[in-house]
N, C-alpha and C positions, 0 to 999 in steps of 0.2 A: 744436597743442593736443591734449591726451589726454584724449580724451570717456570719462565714466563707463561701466563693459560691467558685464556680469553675469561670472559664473566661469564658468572653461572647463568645471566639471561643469555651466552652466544653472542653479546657485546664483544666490542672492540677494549672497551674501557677496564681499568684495573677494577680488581674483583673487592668489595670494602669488605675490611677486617678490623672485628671488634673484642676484647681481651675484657673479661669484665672480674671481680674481685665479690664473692661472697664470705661469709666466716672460713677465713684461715690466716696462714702466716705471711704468703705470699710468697711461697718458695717457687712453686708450678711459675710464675709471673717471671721470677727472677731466672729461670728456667731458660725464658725465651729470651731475655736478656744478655743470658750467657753465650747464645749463638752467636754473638760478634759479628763475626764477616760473612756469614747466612744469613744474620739480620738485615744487613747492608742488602742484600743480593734478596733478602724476602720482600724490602721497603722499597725496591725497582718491580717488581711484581704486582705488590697488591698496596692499596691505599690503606694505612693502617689510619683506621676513621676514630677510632675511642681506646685508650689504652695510657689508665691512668696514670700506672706504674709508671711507664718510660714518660709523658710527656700531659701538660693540662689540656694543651689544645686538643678538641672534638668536635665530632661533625655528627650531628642527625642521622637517624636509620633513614630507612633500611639498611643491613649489613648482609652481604652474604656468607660470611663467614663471623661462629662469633663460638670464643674461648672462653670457658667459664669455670673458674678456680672457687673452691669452697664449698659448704654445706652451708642448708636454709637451718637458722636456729630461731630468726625473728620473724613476727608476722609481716613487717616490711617488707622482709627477703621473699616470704611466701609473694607478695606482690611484684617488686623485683622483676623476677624471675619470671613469669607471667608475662611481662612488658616485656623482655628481652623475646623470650621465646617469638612472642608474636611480629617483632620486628625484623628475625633472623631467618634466613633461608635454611642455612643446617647450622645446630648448635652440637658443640664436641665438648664435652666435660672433661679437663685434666687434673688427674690426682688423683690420692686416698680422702679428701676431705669431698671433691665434686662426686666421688664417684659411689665411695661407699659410708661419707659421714664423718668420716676425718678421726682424728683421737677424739676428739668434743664430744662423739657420740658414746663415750663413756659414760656421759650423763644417761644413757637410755637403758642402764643398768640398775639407777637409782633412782634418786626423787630429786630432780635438781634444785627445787627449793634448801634442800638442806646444805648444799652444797654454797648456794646464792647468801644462807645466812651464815655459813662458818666462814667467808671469804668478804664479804662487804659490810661495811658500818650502816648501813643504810639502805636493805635489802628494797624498799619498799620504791625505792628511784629504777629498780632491774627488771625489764620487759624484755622478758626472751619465753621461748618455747621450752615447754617440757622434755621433747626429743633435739636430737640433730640427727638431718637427712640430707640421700645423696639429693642432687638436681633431678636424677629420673624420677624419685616419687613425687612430683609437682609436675613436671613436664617433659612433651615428648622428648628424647634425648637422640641424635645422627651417631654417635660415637662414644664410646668410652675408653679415654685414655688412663691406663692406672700409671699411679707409682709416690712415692714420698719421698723424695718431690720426681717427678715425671722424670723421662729420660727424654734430652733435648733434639739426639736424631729423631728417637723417635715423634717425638712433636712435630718435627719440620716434613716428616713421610707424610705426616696424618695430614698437615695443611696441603702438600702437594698434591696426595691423593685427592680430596675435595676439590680443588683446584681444578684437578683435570678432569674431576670425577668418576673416580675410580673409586675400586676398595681401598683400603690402607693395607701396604705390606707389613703387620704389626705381629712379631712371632707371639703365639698362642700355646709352646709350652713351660715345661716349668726351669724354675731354675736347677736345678740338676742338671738339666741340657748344659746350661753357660757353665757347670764347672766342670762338665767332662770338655768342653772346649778348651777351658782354660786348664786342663790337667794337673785340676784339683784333686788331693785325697780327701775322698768324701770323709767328716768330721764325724758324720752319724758312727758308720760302720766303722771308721778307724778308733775313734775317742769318744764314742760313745755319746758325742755330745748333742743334744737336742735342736733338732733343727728343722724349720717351716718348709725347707725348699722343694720337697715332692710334692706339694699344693699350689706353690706359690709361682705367680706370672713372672715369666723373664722378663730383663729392662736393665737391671742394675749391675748384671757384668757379672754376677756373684762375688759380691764385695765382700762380705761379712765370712763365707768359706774360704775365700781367699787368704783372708788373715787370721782363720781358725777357731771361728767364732760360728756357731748356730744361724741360718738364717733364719732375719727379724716378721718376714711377710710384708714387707713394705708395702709391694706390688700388686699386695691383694691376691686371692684364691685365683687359680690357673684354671684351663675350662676344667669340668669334670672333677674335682680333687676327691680323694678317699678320705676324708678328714678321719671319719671311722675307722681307719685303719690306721690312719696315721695317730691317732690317740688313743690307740692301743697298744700299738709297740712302743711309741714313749711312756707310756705305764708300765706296760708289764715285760718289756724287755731293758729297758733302758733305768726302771726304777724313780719315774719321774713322779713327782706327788703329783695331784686333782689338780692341788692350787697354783703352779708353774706351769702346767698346761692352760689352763684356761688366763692364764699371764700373759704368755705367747699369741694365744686367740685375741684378747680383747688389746688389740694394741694398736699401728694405725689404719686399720682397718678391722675394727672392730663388728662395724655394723654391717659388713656384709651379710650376704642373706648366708652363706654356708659358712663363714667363719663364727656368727651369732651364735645358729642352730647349733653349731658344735659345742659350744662353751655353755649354752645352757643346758643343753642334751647333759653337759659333765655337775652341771650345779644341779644334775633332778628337778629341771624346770624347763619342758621341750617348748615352753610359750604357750601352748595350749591352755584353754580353763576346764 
């Protein structure tokens, strides 16, 4: 629940909340959408000033709080994102795509031109960026929310936190935690089967263990992760080939900085020249 706060100048006045939309799907959006009767109970709290998704009507910055879904792919966005920052007291990025590049950053593996002529008639009309990047590499970032798509308590902590200006109570381990809560038999050690969740940030409940499936790394890498370790025993004890490990890695959160290193680390190319 999102308890009523004063504004972040110490005002009496609702604190203005902005939702803004860069390259992605717009799942993180619909995210907050799904809060329903939080929503209600957020919209008595704070003045939600721009937020395309749910409504057209908008009101002018300043904003003290401002949500930003998506990765920069265009030079526009590079600008974008620039304007936001400087209108917004704290900016909170949520997702795999604001956070660490989204799937799209699979292009950063390749030459997106090649991709831009096997996919469109008329390559020469297509102005995007070489890379996809999180929001932090453009500007300074208050918070990083992961997940694909975000988890909606947790959305509503991180707004409250702000709010009253506090830290965010956001758990910082991995998902292993959430299946020994939920009195999962871990997949790895029973079945052998290949799975993210010793790196990967809690959020998702451990979905994919639950129904005996590998986790996917939604969440993105957890603090500290052993990736090196963790892509060794799926090699050499588990009999995983080079090419499904680095499948797993580049997936929606590819471009993180330690899920990258690891998958090029396995393709013999640590990035260095």
């Amino acid at each position: 629940m999102v308890q009523p706060a004063r504004n972040l100048d110490g005002s009496n006045t609702k604190a203005r909340l902005a939702v803004w939309k860069f390259t992605s799907c717009d799942g993180c959006q619909l995210s907050l959408l799904d809060c329903e009767d939080e929503l209600l109970q957020l919209a008595d709290c704070v003045e939600i000033a721009y937020f395309m998704e749910a409504s057209s009507a908008t009101s002018p910055g300043p904003y003290d709080l401002s949500l930003v879904e998506g990765s920069v792919t265009t030079a526009d966005e590079v600008r974008r994102i620039h304007e936001i920052r400087a209108q917004s007291r704290i900016l909170v990025t949520i997702g795999a795509c604001a956070t660490a590049g989204g799937i799209q950053a699979l292009r950063n593996f390749s030459d997106v031109d090649d991709f831009i002529a096997a996919v469109y008639a008329h390559p020469e009309y297509i102005d995007t960026l070489k890379t996809s990047t999180p929001i932090g590499a453009h500007v300074p970032v208050d918070f990083e929310l992961h997940g694909c798509p975000i988890n909606k308590r947790q959305l509503l902590e991180v707004i409250s936190a702000f709010l009253h200006q506090r830290p965010p109570q956001v758990p910082a381990h991995s998902v292993c935690i959430e299946c020994k809560m939920r009195g999962n038999v871990c997949v790895w050690v029973a079945h052998g089967t290949p799975c993210l969740g010793p790196v990967t940030h809690a959020g998702c409940g451990a979905i994919c263990p639950t129904y005996s499936r590998g986790c996917y790394g939604c969440y993105g890498p957890k603090e500290n992760p052993n990736t090196v370790s963790l892509c060794h025993w799926w090699q050499q004890e588990l009999g995983a080939e080079k090419a499904l490990v680095i499948e797993y890695l580049r997936n929606f959160n590819a471009a993180s900085p330690v899920f990258e290193a690891a998958s090029r680390k396995l393709e013999g190319d640590d990035g260095q020249e």
